[in-house]
BALUMDO-114973 format. One record per residue (C-alpha): residue number from 1; residue in one letter; x, y, z. Coordinates in steps of 0.001 Angstrom, whole numbers, plus 500000, padded with zeros to 6 digits. Example, Ala and Ser with C-alpha at 12.3 -4.5 7.8 and 13.67 -1.06 7.14 Angstrom:
2
PT   pos   code     east    north       up
PT     1      a   512300   495500   507800
PT     2      s   513670   498940   507140
This chain:
473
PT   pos   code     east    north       up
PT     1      x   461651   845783   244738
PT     2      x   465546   846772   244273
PT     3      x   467653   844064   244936
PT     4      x   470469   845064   247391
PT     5      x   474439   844634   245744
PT     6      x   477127   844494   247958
PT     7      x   480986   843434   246994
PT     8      x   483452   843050   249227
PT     9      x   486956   844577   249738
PT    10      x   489627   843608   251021
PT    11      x   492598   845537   252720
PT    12      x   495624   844341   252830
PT    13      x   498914   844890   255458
PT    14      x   500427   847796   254137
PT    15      x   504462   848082   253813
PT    16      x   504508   850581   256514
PT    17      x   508378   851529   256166
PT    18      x   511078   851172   253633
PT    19      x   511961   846873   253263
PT    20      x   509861   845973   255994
PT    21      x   508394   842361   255092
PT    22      x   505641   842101   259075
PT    23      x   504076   843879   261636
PT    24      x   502480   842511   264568
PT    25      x   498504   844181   264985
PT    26      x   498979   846113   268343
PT    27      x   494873   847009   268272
PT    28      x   491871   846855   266400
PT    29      x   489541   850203   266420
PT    30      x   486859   848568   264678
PT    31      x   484260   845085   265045
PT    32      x   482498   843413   262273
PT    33      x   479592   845054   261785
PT    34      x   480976   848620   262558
PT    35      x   480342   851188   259888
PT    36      x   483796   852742   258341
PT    37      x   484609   855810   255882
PT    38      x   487751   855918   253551
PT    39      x   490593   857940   256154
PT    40      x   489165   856124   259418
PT    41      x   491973   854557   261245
PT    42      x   491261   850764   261810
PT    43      x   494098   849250   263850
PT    44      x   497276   850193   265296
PT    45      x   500284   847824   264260
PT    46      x   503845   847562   265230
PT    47      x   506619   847129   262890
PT    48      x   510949   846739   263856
PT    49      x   510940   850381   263589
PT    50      x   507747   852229   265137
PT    51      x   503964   851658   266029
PT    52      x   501626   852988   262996
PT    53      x   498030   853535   262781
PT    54      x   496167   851983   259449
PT    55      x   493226   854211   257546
PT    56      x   491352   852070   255549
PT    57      x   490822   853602   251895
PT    58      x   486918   852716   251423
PT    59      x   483792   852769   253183
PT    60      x   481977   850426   253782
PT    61      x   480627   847944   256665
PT    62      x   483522   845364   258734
PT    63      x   482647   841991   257336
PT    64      x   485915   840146   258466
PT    65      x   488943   841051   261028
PT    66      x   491347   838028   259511
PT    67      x   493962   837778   262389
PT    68      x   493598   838927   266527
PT    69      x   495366   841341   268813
PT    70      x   498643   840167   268656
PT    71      x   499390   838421   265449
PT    72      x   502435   839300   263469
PT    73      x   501218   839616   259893
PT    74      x   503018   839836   256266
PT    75      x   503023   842612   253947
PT    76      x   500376   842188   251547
PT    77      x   498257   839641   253604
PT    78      x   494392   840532   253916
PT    79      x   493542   841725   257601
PT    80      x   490539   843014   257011
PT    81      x   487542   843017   254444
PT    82      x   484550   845452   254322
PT    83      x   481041   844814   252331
PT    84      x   480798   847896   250088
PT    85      x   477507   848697   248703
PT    86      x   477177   847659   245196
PT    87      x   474779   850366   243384
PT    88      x   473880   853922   243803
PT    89      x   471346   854400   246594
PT    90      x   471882   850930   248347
PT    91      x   472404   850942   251794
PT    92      x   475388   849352   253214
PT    93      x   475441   845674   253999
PT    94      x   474724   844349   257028
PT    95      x   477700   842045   258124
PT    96      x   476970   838495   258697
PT    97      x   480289   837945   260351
PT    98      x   480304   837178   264212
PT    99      x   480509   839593   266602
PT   100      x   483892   837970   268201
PT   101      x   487058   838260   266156
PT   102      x   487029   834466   264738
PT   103      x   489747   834305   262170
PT   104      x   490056   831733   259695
PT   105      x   491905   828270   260593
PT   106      x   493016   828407   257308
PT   107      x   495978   830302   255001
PT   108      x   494353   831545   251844
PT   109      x   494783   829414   249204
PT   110      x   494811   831826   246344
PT   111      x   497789   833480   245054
PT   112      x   498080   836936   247562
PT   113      x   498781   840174   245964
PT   114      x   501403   842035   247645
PT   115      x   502656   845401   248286
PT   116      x   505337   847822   247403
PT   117      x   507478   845249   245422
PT   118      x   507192   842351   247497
PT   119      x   506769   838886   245238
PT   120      x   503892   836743   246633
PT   121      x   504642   834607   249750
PT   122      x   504157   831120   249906
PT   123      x   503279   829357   253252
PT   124      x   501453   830277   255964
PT   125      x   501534   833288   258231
PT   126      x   502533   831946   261504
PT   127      x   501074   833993   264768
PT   128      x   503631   834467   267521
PT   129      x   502047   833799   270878
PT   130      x   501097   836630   272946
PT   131      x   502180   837236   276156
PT   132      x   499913   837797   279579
PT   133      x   502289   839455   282265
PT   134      x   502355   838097   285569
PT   135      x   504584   838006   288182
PT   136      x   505161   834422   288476
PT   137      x   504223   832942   284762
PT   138      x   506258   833120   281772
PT   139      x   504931   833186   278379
PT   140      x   502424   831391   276667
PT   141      x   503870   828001   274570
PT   142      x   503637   829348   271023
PT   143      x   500813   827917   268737
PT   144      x   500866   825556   265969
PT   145      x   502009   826419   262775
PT   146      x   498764   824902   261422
PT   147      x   496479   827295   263209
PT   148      x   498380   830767   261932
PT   149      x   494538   832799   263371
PT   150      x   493071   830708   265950
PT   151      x   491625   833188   268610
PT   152      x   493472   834138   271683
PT   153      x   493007   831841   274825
PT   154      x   494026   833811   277916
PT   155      x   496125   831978   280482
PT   156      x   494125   830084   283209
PT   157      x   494646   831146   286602
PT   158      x   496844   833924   286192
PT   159      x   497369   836383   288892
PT   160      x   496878   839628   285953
PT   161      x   495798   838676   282880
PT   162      x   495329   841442   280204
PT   163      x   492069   841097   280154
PT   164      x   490439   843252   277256
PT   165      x   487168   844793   277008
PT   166      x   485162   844070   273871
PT   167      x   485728   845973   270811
PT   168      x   483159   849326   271338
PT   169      x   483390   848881   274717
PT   170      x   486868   849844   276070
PT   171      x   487692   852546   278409
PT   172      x   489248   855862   276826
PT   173      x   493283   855107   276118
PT   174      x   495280   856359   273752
PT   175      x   497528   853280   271357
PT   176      x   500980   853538   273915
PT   177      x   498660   853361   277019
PT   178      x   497146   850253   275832
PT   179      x   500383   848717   275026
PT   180      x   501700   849665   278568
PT   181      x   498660   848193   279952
PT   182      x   499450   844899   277920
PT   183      x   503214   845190   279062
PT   184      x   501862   845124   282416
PT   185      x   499070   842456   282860
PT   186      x   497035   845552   283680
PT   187      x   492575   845445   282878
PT   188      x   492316   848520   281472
PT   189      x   488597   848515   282824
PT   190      x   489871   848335   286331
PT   191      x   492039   850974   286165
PT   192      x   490380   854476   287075
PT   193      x   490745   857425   284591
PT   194      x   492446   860802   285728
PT   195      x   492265   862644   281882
PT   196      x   490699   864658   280832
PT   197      x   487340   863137   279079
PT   198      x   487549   860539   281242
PT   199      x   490807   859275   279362
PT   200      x   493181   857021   280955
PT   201      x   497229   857901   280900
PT   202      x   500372   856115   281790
PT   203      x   500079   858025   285085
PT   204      x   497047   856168   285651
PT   205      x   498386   852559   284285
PT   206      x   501493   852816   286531
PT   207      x   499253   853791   289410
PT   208      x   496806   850776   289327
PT   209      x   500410   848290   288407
PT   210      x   501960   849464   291711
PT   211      x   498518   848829   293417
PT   212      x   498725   845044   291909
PT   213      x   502537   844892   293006
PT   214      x   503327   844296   289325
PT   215      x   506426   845844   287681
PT   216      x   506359   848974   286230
PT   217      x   508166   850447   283337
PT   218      x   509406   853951   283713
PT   219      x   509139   856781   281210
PT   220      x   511923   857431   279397
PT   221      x   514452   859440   279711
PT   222      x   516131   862079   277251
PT   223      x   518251   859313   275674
PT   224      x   519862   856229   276443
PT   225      x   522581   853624   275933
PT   226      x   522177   851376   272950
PT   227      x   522338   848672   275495
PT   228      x   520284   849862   278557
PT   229      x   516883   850356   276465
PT   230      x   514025   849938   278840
PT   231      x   512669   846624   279545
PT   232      x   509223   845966   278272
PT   233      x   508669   842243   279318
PT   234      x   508090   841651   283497
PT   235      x   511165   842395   286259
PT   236      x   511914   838864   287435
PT   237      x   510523   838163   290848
PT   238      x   513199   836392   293221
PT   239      x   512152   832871   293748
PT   240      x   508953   833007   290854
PT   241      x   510983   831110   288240
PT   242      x   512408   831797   284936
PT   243      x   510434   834829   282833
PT   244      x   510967   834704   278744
PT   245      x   510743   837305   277195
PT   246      x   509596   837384   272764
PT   247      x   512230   838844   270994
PT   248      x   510077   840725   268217
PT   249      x   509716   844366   266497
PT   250      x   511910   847073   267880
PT   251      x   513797   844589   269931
PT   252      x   514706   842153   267193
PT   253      x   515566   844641   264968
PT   254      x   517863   846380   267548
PT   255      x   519433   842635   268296
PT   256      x   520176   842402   264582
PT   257      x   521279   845751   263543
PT   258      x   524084   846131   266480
PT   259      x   525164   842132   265867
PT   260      x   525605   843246   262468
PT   261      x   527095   846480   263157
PT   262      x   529366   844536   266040
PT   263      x   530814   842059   263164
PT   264      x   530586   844151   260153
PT   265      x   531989   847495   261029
PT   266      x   535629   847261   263166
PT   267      x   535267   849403   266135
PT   268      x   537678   851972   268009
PT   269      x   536978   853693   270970
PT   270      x   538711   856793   272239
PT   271      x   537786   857801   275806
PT   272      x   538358   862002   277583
PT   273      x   537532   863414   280682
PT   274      x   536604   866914   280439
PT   275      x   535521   869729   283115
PT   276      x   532368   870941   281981
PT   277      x   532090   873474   285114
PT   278      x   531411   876213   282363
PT   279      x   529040   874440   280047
PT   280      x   527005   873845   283430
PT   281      x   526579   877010   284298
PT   282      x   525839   877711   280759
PT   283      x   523233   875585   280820
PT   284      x   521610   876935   284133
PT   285      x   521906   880862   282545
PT   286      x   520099   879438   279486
PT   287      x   517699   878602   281710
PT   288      x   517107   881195   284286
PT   289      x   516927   883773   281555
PT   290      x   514383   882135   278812
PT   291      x   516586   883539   275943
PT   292      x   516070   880109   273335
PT   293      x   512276   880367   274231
PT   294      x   510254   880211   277397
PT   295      x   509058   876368   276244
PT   296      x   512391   875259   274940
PT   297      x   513958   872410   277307
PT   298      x   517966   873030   278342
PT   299      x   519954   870211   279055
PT   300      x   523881   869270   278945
PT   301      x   522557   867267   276129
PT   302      x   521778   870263   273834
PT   303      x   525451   871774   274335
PT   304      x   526937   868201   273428
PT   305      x   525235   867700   270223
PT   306      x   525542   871770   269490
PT   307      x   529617   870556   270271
PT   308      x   529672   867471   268616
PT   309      x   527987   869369   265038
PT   310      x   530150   871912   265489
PT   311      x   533663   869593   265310
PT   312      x   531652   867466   262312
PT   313      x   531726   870875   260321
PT   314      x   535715   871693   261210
PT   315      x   536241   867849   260019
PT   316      x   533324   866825   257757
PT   317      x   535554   863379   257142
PT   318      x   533713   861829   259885
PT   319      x   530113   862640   258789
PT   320      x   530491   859378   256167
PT   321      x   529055   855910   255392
PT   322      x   530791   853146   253798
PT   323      x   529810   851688   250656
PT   324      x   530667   847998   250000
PT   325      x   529086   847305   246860
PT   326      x   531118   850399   245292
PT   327      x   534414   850425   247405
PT   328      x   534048   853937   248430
PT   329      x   533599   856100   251056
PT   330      x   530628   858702   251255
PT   331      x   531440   861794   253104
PT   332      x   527212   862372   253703
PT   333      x   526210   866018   252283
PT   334      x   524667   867162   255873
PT   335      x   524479   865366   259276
PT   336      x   521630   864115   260584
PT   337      x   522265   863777   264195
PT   338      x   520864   860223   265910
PT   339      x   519342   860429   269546
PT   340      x   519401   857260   271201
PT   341      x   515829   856806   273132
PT   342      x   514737   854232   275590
PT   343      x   511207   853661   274924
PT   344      x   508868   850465   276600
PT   345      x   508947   849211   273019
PT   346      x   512513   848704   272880
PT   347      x   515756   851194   271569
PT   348      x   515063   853441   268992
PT   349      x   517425   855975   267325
PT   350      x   515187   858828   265830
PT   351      x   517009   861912   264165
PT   352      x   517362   865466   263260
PT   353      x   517343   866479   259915
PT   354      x   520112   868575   258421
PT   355      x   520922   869037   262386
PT   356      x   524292   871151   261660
PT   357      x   522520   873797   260224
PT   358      x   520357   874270   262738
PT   359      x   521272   877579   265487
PT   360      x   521728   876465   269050
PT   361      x   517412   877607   269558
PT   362      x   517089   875371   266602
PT   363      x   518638   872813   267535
PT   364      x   516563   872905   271320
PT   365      x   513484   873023   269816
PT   366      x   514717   870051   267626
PT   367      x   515495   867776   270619
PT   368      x   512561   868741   272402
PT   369      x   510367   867288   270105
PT   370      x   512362   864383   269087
PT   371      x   511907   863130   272652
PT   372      x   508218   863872   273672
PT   373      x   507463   862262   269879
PT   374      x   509379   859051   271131
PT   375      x   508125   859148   274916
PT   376      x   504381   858965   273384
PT   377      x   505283   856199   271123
PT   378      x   505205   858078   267660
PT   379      x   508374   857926   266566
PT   380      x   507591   857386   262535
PT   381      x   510142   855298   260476
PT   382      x   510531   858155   258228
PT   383      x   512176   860099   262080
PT   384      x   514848   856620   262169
PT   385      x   515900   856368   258573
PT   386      x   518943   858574   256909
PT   387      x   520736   859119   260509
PT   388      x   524840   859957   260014
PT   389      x   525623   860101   263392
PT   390      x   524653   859306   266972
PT   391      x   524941   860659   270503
PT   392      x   523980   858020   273347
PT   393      x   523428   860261   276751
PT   394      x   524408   856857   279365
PT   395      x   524909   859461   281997
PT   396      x   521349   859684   282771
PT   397      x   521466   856304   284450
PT   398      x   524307   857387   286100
PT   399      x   526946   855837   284355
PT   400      x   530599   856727   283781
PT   401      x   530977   855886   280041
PT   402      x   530609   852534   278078
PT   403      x   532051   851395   274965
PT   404      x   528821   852374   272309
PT   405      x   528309   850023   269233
PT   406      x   527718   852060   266016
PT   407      x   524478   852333   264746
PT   408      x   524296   850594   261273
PT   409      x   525655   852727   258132
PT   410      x   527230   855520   260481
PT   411      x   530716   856081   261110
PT   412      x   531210   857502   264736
PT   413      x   528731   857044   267769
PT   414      x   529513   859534   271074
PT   415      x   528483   858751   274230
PT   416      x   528195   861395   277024
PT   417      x   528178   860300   280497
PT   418      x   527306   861430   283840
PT   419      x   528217   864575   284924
PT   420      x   530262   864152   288631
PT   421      x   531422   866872   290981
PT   422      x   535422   865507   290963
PT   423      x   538544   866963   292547
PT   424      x   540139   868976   289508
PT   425      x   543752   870667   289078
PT   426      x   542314   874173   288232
PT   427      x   544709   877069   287978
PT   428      x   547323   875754   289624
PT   429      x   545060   874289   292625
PT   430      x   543161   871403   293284
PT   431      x   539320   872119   293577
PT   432      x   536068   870713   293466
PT   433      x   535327   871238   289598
PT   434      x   532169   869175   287057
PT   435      x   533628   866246   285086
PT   436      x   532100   864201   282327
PT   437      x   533605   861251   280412
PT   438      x   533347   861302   276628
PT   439      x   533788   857710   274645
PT   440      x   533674   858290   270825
PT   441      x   533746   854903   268768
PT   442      x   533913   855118   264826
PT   443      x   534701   852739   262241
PT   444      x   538082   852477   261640
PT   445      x   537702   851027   258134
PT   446      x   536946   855325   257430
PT   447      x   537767   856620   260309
PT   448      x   541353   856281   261125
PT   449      x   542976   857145   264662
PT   450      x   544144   860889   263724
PT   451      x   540611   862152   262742
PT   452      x   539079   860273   265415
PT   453      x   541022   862076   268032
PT   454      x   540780   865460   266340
PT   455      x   536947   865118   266571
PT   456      x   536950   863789   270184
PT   457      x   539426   866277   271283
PT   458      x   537392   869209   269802
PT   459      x   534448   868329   271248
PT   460      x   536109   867840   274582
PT   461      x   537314   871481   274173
PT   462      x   533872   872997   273415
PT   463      x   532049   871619   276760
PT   464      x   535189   873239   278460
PT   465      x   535222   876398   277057
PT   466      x   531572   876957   275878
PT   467      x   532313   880446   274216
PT   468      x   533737   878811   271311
PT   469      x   530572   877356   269836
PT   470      x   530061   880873   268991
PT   471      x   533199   881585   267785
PT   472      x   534480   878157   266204
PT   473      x   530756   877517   264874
């Protein structure tokens, strides 16, 4: 009789992006017991910079998920391990784990391999607490530090707890509708699907929320303020008490780059009004007659990066980063133009590649994508790294102009605001004409007040007199 073999193998959290040390497990696709092949996705985690699905690189049967839904893990720590069959012809093992995710009480006491040049950590891998939305609770106290993978208690007598289905048994939901869901104390199983396949979308989750009379986040739009990013913790109800709200992944790395940015790069910020009559009715001809492609999205946003590239290449000065550790400034080699996005994770700032060589049908095509990727919640970290320059579009909330903090390494942020039907001096007369405010803030360490204004004031020229992108691009 052949003896069955089995080893097992462990996999460990990846470094998903460049430095990153954590990420917090968003979802788990697979149960002890399940069957896996090398390339099957296994979880969805969240890092500072973007959600990211995990393959695992062997097959094999789920022994052991190490840490729930919801715990922030280190690089290099073991979140999963598979029984691999040991000998040609064996069948898999079967795994004697339990059913339930039960994760060790323990840190391993062994000395951890790591990943992509990270030494081995000492301590133990402490598991933030996870929240359950209501409209009257706040969060839940935060666990021990002895008990880094005890299992997730839900909150007693909550009015909607997230209440999730068993592993193999949850409704059809794609990764950023199940966060939603968790965002908003909404049972997935409750919630009845409109997709097709039976799948359930955000249309669906913010359906069944309003039904509950729990707060609802709202897609995104184009782009946002660095400080208006939408809100993915509970709207505070009037008289229900204080709400917290954890400050982790996108969030915390937002806080941390702009209070670094705030107190490491000195600001200036130049403000212009500008009629933009012209570039509006640009826009609407672009439009009407299809000519950058039938499926190509038009908005004032497209002409105000295509105007802010085109015054980068006429003073490339301001296309730089400053270099500390050297003393020097770096005029960057091409600009890759930063769109600040609200997303329910938190503020991103994704970018386009070598965006001033692009044509203006380029370019459209370029945004378009940029913001259905970061709507859906795909935004990869490779999409936020390298950017030289950011626009902030603040006038889709219907504000004015604001004062934009510079996104870390870059020299100039713009921020377009809302575009207002104002009394204008026009030819001689007053008349009803389209006005925007432009705010440009740069770093005035390379960046003095000369170029600044030369860049502002060029831009401010373009969205008057649209014809010149042709002719000064």
């Amino acid at each position: 009789m052949t003896t069955e073999v089995r080893s097992l193998r462990e996999f460990k959290m990846p470094d998903v992006g460049e430095g990153l040390t954590e990420a917090e497990i968003l979802s788990w696709y697979v149960k002890p017991g399940d069957t896996v092949t090398d390339g099957q996705v296994v979880c969805e985690v969240e890092t500072a910079k973007a959600a990211v699905e995990l393959p695992i690189p062997f097959n094999g049967v789920v022994e052991r998920l190490f840490f729930p839904e919801g715990a922030t893990v280190d690089v290099g720590t073991v979140i999963i391990s598979v029984a691999v069959a040991g000998e040609a012809g064996a069948a898999p093992a079967t795994a004697t784990a339990p059913a339930v995710e039960a994760p060790a009480d323990e840190a391993e006491p062994e000395r951890r391999e790591v990943l992509v040049g990270y030494g081995p950590r000492t301590g133990v891998t402490q598991r933030r607490a996870r929240r359950t939305t209501t409209t009257k609770t706040v969060a839940a106290p935060k666990p021990a530090p002895a008990a880094p993978a005890a299992p997730v208690a839900p909150a007693p007598a909550a009015p909607a707890p997230v209440a999730e289905a068993p592993v193999g048994e949850r409704p059809l939901a794609k990764p950023p509708v199940r966060k939603l869901a968790k965002d908003l104390g909404v049972d997935l199983r409750a919630v009845t699907p409109t997709g097709p396949a039976g799948v359930i979308t955000r249309e669906d989750v913010h359906a069944h929320a309003a039904a509950l009379a729990a707060p609802a986040v709202e897609p995104v739009e184009a782009a946002a303020a660095p400080t208006a990013a939408v809100v993915e913790a509970p709207v505070p109800v009037p008289g229900a008490g204080d709400v917290r709200v954890p400050i982790k992944g996108v969030r915390r790395a937002t806080a941390q780059a702009m209070v670094a940015s705030a107190f490491t790069a000195p600001h200036v910020t130049e403000f212009v009004q500008v009629d933009v009559t012209r570039t509006m009715k640009f826009v609407r001809r672009l439009k009407e007659s299809g000519e950058l492609g039938r499926d190509v999205r038009v908005s004032p946003l497209l002409l105000v990066a295509k105007a802010l590239l085109t015054a980068i290449k006429r003073h490339p000065e301001i296309n730089a980063q400053w270099d500390e550790a050297a003393q020097e400034i770096v005029i960057k080699g091409q600009v890759n133009l930063g769109i600040a996005a609200a997303t329910p994770r938190g503020l991103i700032v994704p970018n386009i590649k070598d965006a001033g060589s692009r044509t203006l049908s380029g370019l459209a095509v370029a945004l378009g994508e940029l913001v259905e990727t970061a709507r859906q919640g795909k935004t990869s970290p490779a999409d936020m790294q390298g950017g030289t320059v950011t626009i902030t579009n603040v006038g889709v909330f219907g504000v004015d102009t604001g004062t934009p903090i510079l996104n870390p390494g870059e020299a100039a942020i713009l921020a377009f605001g809302a575009v207002r039907e104002l009394p204008w001096v026009h030819k001689g007369k007053v008349v009803p004409r389209q006005v925007t405010t432009l705010a440009l803030s740069f770093d005035h360490r390379l960046v003095d007040g000369e170029l600044g204004s030369k860049v502002l004031a060029d831009v401010a020229a373009l969205l008057e007199h649209p014809k010149r992108l042709i002719t000064w691009g």
